[in-house]
mmCIF file as Biopython writes it, N, C-alpha, C and O atoms, coordinates in Angstrom:
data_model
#
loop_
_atom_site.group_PDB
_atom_site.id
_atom_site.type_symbol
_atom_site.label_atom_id
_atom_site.label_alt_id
_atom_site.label_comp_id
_atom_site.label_asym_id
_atom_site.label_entity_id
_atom_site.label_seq_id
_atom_site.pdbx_PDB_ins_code
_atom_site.Cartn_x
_atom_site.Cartn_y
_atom_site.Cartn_z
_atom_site.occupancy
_atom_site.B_iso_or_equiv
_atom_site.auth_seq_id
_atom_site.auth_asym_id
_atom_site.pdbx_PDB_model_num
ATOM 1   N N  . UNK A ? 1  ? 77.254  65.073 161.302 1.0 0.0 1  A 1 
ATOM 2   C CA . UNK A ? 1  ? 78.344  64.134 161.147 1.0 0.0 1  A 1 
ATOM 3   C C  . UNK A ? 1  ? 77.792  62.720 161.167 1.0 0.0 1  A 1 
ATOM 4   O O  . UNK A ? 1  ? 76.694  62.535 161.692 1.0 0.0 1  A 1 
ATOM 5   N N  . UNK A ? 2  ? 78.546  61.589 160.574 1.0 0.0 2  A 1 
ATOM 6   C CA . UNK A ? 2  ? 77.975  60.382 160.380 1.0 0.0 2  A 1 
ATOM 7   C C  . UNK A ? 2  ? 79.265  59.210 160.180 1.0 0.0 2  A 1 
ATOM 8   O O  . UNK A ? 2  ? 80.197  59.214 159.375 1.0 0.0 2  A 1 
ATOM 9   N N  . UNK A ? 3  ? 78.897  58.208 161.273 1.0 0.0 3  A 1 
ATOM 10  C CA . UNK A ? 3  ? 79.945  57.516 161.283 1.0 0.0 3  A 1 
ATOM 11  C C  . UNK A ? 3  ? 81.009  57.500 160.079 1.0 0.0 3  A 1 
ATOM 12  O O  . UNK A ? 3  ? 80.441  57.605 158.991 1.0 0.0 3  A 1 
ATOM 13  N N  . UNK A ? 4  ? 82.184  57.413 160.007 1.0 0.0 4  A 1 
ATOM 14  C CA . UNK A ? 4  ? 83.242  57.048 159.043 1.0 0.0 4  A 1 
ATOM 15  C C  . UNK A ? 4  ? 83.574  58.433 157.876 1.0 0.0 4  A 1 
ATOM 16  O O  . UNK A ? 4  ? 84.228  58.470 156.834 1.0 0.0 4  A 1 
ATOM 17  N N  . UNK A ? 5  ? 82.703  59.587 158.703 1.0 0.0 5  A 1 
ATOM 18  C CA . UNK A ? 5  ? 82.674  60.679 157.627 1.0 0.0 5  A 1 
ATOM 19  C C  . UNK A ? 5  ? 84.005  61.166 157.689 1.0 0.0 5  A 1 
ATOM 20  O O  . UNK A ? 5  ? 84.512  60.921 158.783 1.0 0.0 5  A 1 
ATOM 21  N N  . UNK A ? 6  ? 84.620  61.663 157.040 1.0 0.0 6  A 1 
ATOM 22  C CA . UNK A ? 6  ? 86.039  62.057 157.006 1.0 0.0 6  A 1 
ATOM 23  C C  . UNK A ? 6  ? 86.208  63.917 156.902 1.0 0.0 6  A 1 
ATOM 24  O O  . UNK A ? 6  ? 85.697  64.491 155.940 1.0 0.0 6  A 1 
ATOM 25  N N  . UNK A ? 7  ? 86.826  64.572 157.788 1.0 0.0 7  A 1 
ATOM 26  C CA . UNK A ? 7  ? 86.564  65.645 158.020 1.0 0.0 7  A 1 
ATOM 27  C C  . UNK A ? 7  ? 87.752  66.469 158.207 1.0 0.0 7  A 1 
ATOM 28  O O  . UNK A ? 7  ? 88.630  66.165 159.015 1.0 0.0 7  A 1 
ATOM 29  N N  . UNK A ? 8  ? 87.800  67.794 157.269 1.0 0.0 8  A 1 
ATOM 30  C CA . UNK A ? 8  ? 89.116  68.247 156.834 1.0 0.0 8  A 1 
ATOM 31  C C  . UNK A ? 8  ? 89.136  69.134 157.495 1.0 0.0 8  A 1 
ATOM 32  O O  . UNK A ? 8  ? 88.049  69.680 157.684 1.0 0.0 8  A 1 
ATOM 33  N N  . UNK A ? 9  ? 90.496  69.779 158.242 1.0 0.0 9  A 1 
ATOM 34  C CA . UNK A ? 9  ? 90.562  70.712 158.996 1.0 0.0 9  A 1 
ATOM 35  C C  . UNK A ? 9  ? 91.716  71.229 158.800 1.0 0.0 9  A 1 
ATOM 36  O O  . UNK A ? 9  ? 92.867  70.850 159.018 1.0 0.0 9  A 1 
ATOM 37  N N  . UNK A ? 10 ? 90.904  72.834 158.028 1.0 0.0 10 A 1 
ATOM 38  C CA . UNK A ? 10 ? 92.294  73.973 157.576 1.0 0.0 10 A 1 
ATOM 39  C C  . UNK A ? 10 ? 92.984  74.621 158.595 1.0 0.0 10 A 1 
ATOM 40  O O  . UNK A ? 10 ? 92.310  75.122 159.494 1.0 0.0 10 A 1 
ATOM 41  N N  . UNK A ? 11 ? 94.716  74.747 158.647 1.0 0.0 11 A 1 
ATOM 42  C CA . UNK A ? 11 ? 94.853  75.064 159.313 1.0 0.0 11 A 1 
ATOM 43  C C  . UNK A ? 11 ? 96.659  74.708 158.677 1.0 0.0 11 A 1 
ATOM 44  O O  . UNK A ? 11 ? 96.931  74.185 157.596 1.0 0.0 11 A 1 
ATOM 45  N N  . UNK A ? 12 ? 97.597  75.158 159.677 1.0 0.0 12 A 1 
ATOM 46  C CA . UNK A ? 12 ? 98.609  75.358 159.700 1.0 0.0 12 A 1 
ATOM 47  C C  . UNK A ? 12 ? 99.429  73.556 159.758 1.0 0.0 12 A 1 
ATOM 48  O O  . UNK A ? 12 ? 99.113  72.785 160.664 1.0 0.0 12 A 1 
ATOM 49  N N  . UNK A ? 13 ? 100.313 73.202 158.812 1.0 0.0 13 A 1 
ATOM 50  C CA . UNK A ? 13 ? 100.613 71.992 158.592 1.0 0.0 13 A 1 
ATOM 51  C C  . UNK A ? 13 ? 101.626 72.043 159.749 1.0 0.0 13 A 1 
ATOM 52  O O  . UNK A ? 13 ? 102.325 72.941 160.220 1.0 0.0 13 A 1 
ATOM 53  N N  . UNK A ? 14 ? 101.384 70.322 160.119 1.0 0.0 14 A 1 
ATOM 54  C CA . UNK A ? 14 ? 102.547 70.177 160.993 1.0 0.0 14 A 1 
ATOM 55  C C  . UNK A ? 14 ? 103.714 70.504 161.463 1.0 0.0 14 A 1 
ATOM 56  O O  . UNK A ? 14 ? 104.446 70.946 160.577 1.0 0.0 14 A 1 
ATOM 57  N N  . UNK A ? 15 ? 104.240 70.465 162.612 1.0 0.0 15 A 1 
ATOM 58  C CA . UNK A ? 15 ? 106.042 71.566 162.335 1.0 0.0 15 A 1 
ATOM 59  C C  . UNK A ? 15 ? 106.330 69.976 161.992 1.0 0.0 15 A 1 
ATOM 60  O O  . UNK A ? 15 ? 105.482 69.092 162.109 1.0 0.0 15 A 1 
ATOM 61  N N  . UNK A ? 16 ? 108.083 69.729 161.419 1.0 0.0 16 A 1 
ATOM 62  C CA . UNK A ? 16 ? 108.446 69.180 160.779 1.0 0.0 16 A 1 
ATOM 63  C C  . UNK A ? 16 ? 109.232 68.887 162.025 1.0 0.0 16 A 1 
ATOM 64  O O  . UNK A ? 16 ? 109.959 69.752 162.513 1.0 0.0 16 A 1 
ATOM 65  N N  . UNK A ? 17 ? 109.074 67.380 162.691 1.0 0.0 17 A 1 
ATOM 66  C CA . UNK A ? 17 ? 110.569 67.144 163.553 1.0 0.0 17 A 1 
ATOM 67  C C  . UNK A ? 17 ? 111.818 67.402 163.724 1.0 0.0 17 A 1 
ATOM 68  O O  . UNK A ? 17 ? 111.977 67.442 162.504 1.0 0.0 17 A 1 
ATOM 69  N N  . UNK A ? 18 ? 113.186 67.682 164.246 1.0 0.0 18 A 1 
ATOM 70  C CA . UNK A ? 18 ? 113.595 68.052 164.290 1.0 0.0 18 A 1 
ATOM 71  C C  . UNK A ? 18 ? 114.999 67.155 165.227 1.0 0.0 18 A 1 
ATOM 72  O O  . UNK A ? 18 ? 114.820 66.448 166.219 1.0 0.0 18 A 1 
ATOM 73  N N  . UNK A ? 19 ? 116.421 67.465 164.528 1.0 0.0 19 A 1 
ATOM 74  C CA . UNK A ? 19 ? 117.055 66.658 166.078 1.0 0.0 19 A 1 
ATOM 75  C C  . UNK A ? 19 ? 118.285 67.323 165.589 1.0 0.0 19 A 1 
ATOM 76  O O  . UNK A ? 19 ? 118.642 67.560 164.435 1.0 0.0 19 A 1 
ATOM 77  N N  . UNK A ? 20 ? 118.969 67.622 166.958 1.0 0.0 20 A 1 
ATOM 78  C CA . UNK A ? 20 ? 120.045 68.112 167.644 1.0 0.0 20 A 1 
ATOM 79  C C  . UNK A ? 20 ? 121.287 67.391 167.647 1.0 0.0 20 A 1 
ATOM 80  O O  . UNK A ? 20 ? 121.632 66.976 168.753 1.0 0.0 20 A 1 
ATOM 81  N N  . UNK A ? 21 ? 122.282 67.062 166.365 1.0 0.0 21 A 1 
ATOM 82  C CA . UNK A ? 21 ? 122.987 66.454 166.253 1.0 0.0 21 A 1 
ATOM 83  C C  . UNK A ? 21 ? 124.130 66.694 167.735 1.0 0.0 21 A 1 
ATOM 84  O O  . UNK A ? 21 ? 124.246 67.765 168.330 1.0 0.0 21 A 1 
ATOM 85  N N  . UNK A ? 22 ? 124.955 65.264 168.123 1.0 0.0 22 A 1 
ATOM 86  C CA . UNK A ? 22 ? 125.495 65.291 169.682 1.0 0.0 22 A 1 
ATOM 87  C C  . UNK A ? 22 ? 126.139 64.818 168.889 1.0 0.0 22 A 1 
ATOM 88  O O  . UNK A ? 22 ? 125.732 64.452 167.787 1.0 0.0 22 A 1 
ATOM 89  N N  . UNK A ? 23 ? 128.273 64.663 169.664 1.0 0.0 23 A 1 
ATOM 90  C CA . UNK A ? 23 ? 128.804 64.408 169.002 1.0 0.0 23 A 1 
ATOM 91  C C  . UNK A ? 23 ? 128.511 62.396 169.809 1.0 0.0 23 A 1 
ATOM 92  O O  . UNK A ? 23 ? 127.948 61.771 170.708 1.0 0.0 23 A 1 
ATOM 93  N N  . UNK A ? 24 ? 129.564 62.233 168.394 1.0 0.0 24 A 1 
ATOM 94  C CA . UNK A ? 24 ? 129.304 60.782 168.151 1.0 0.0 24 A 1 
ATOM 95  C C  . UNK A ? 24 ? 128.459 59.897 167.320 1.0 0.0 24 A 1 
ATOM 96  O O  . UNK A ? 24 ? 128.618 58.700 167.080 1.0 0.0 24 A 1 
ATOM 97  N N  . UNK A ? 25 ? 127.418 60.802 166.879 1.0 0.0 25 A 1 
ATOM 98  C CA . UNK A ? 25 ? 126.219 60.577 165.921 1.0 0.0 25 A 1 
ATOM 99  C C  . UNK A ? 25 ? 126.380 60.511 164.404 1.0 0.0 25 A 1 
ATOM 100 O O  . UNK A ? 25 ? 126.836 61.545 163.915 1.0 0.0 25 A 1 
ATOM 101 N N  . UNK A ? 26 ? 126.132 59.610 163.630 1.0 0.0 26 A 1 
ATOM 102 C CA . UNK A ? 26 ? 126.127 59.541 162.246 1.0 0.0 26 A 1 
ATOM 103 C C  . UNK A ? 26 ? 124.902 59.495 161.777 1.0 0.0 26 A 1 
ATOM 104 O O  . UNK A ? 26 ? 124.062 59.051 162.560 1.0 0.0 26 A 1 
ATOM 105 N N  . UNK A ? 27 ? 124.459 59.900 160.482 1.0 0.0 27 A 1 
ATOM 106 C CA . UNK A ? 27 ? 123.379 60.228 159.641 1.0 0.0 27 A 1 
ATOM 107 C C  . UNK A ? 27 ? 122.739 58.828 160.043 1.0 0.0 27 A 1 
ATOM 108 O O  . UNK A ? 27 ? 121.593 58.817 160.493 1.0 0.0 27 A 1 
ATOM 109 N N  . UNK A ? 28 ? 123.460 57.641 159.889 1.0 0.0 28 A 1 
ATOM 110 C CA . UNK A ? 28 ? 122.735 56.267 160.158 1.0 0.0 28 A 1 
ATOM 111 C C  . UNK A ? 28 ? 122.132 56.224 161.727 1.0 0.0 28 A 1 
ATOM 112 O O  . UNK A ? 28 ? 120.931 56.216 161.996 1.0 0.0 28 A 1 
ATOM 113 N N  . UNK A ? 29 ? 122.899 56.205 162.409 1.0 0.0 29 A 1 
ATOM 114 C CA . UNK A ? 29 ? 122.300 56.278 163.852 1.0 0.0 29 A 1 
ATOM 115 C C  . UNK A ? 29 ? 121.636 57.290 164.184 1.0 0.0 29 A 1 
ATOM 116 O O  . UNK A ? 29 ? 121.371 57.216 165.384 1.0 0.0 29 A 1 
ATOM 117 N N  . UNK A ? 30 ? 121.178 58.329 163.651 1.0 0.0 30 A 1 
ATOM 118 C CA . UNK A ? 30 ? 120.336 59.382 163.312 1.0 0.0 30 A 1 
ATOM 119 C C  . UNK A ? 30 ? 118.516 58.514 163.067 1.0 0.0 30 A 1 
ATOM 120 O O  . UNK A ? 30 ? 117.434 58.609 163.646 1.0 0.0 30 A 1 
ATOM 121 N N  . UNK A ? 31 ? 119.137 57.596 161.711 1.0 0.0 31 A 1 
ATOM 122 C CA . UNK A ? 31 ? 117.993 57.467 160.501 1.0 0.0 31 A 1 
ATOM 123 C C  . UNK A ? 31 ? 117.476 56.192 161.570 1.0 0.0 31 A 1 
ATOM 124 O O  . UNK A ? 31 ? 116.292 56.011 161.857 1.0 0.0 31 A 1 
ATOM 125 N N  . UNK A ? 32 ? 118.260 55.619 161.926 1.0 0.0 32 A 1 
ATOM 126 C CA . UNK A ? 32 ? 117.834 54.098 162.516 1.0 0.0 32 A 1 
ATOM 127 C C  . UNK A ? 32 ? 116.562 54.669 164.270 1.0 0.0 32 A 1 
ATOM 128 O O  . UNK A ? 32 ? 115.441 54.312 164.633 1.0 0.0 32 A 1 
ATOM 129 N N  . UNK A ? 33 ? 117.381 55.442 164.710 1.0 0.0 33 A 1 
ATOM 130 C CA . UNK A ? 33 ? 116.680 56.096 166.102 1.0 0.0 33 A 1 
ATOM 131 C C  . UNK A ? 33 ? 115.389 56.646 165.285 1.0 0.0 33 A 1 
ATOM 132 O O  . UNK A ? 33 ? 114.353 56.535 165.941 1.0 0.0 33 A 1 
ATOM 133 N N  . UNK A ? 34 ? 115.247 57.146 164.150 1.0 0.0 34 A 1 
ATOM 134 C CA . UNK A ? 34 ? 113.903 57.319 163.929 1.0 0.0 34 A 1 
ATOM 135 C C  . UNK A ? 34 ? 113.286 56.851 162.702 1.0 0.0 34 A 1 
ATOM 136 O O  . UNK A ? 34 ? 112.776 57.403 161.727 1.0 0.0 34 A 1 
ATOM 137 N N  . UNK A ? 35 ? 113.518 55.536 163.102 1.0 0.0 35 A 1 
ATOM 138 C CA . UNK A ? 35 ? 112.896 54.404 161.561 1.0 0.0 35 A 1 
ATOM 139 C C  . UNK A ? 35 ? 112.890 55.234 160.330 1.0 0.0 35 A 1 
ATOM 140 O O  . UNK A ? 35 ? 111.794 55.592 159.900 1.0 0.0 35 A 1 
ATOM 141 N N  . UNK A ? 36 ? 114.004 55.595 159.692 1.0 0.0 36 A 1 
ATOM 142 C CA . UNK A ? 36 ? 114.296 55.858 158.351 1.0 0.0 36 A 1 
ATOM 143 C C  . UNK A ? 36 ? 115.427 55.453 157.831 1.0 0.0 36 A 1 
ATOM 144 O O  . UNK A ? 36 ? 116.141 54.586 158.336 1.0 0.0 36 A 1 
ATOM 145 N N  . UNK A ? 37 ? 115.739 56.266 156.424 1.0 0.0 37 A 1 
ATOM 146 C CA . UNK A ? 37 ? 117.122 55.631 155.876 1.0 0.0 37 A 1 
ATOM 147 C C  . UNK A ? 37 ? 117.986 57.304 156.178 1.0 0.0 37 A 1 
ATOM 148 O O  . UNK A ? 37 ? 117.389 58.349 156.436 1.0 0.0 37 A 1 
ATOM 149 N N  . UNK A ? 38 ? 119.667 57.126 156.039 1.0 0.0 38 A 1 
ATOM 150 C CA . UNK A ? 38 ? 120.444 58.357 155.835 1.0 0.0 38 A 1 
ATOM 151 C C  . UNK A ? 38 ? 120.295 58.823 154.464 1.0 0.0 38 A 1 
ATOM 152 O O  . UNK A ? 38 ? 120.833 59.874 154.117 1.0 0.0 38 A 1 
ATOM 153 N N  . UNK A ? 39 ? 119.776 58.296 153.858 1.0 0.0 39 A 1 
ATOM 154 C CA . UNK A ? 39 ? 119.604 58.568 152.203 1.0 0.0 39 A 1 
ATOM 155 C C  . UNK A ? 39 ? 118.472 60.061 152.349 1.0 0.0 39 A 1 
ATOM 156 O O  . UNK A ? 39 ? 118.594 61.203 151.905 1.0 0.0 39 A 1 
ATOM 157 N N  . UNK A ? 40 ? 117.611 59.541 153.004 1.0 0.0 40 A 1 
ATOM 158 C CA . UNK A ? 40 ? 116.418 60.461 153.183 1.0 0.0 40 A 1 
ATOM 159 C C  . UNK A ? 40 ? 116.724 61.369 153.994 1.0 0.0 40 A 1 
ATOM 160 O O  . UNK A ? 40 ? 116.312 62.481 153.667 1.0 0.0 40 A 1 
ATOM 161 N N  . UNK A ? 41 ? 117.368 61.303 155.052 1.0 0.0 41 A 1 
ATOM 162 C CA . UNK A ? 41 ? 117.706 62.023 155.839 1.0 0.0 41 A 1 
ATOM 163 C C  . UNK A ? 41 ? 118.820 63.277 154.911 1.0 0.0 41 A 1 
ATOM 164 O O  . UNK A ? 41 ? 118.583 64.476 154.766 1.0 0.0 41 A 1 
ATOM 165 N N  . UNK A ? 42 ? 119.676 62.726 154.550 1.0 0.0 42 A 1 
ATOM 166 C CA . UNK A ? 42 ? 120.522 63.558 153.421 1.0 0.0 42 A 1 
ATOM 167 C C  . UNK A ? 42 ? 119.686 64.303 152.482 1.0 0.0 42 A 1 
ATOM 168 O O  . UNK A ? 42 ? 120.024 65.404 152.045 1.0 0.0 42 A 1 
ATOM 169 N N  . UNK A ? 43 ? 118.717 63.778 152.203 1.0 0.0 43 A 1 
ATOM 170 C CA . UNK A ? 43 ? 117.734 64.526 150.559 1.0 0.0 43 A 1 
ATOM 171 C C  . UNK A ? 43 ? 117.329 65.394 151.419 1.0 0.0 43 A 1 
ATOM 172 O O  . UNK A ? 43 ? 117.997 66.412 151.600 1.0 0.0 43 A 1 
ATOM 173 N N  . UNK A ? 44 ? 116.038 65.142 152.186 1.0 0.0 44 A 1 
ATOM 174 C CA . UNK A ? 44 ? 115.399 66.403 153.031 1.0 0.0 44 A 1 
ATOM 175 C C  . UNK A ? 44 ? 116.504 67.317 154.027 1.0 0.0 44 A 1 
ATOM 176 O O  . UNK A ? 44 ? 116.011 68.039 154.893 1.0 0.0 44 A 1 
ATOM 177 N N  . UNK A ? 45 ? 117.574 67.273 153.915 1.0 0.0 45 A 1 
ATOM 178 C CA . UNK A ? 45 ? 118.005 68.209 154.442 1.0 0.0 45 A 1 
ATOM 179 C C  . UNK A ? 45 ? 119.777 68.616 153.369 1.0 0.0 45 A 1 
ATOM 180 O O  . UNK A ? 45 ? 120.922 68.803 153.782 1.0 0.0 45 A 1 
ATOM 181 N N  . UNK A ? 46 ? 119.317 68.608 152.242 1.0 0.0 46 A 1 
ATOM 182 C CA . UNK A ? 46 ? 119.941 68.826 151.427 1.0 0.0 46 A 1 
ATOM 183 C C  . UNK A ? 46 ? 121.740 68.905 151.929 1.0 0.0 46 A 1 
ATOM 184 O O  . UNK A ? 46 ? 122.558 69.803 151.727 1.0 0.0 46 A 1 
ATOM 185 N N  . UNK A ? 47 ? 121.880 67.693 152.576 1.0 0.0 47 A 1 
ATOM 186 C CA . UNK A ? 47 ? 123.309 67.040 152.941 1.0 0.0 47 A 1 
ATOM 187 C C  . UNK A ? 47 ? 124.154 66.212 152.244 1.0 0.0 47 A 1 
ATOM 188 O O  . UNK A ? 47 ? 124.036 65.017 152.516 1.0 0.0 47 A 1 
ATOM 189 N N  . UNK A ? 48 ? 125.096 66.560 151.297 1.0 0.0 48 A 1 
ATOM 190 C CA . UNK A ? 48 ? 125.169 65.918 149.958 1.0 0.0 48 A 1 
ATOM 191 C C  . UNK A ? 48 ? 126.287 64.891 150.503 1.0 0.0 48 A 1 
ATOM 192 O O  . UNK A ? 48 ? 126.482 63.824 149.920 1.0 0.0 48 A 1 
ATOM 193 N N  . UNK A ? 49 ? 127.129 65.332 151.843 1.0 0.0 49 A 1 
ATOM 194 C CA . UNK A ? 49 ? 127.967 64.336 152.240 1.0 0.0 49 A 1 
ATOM 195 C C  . UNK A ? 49 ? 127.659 63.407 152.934 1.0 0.0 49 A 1 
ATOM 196 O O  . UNK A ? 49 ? 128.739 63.079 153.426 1.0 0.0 49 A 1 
ATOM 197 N N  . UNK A ? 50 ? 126.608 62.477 153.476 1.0 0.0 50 A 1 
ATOM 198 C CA . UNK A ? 50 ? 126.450 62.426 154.980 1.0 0.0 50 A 1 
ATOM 199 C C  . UNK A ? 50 ? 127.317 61.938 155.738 1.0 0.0 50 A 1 
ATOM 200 O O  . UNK A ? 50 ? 126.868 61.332 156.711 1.0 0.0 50 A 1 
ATOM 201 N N  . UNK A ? 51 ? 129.255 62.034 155.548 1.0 0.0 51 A 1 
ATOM 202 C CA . UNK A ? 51 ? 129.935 61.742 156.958 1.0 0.0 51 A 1 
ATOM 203 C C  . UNK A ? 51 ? 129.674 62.885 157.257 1.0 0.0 51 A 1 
ATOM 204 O O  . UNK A ? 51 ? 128.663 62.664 157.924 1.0 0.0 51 A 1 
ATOM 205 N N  . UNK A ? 52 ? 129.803 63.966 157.285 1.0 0.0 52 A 1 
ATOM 206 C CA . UNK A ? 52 ? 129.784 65.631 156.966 1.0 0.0 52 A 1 
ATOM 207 C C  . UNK A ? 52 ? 128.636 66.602 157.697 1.0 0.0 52 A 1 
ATOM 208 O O  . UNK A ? 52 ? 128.150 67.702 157.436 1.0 0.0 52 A 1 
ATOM 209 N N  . UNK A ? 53 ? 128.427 65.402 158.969 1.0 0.0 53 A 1 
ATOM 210 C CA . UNK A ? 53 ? 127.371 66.453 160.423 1.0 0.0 53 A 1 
ATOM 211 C C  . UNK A ? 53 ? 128.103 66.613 161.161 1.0 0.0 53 A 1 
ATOM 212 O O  . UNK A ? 53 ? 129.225 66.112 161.090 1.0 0.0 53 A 1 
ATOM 213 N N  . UNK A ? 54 ? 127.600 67.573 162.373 1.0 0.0 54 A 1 
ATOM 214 C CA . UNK A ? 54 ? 128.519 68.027 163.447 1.0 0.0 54 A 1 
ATOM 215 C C  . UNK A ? 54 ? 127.686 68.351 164.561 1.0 0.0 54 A 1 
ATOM 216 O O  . UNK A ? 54 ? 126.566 68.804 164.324 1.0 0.0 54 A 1 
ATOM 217 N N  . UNK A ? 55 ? 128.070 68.186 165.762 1.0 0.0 55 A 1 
ATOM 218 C CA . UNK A ? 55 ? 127.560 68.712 167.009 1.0 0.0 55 A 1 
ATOM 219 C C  . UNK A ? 55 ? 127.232 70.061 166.920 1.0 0.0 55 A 1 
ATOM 220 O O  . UNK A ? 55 ? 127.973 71.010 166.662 1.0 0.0 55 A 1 
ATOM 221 N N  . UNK A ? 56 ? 125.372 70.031 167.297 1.0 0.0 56 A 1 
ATOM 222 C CA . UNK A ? 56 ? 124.911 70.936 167.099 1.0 0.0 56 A 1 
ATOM 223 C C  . UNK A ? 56 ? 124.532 71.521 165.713 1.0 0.0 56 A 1 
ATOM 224 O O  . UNK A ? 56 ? 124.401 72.729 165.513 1.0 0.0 56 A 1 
ATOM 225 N N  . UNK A ? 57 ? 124.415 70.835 165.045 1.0 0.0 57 A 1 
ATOM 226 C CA . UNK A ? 57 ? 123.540 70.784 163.703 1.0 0.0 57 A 1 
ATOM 227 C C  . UNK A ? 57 ? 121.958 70.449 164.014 1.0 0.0 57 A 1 
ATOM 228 O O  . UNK A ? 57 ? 121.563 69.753 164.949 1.0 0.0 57 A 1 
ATOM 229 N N  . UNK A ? 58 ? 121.316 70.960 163.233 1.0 0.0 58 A 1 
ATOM 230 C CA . UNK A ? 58 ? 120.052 70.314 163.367 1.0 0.0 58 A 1 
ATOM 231 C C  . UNK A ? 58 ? 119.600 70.184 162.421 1.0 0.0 58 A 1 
ATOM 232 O O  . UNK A ? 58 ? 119.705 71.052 161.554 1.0 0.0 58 A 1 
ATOM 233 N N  . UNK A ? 59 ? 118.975 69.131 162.246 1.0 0.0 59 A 1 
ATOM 234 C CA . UNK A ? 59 ? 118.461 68.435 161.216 1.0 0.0 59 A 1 
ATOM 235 C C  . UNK A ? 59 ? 116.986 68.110 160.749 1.0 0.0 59 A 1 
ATOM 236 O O  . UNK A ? 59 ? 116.374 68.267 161.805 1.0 0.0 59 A 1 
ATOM 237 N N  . UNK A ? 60 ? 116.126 67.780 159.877 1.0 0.0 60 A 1 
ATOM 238 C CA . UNK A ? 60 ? 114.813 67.781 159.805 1.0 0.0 60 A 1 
ATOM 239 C C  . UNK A ? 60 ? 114.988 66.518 160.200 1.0 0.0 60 A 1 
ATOM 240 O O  . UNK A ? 60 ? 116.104 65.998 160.186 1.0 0.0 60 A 1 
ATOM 241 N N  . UNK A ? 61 ? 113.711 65.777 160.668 1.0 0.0 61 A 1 
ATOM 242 C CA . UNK A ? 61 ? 113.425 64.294 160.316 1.0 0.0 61 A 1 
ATOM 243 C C  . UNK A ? 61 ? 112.637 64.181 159.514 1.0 0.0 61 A 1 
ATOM 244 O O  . UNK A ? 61 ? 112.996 63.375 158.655 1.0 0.0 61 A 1 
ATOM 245 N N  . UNK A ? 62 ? 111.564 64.658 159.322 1.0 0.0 62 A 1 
ATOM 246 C CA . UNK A ? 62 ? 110.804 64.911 158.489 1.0 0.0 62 A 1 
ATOM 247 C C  . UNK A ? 62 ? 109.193 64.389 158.818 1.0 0.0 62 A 1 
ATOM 248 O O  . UNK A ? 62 ? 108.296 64.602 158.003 1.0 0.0 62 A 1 
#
């Protein structure tokens, strides 16, 4: 190995975050608690409404 060498390691990709919709929560206060947009949050979790979560949903963050 040699300084700055860059070194790939096969193996099983990250789990994908995850959150536990509570009531009171909107896709925005979702996206904002984890520096994103509800736009994205809606695409990766194929949510075509986003008023349209509920307590106890779970959601990717991604």
């Amino acid at each position: 190995m040699h300084p700055g060498q860059v070194i790939k390691i096969d193996g099983a990709a990250p789990a994908a975050k995850t959150y536990t919709v509570q009531g009171g929560d909107s896709l925005s206060s979702i996206a904002a608690k984890y520096g994103t947009t509800y736009q994205r949050l809606a695409q990766i979790n194929g949510i075509s409404n986003p008023n349209l979560i509920y307590p106890g949903q779970v959601i990717k963050i991604g």
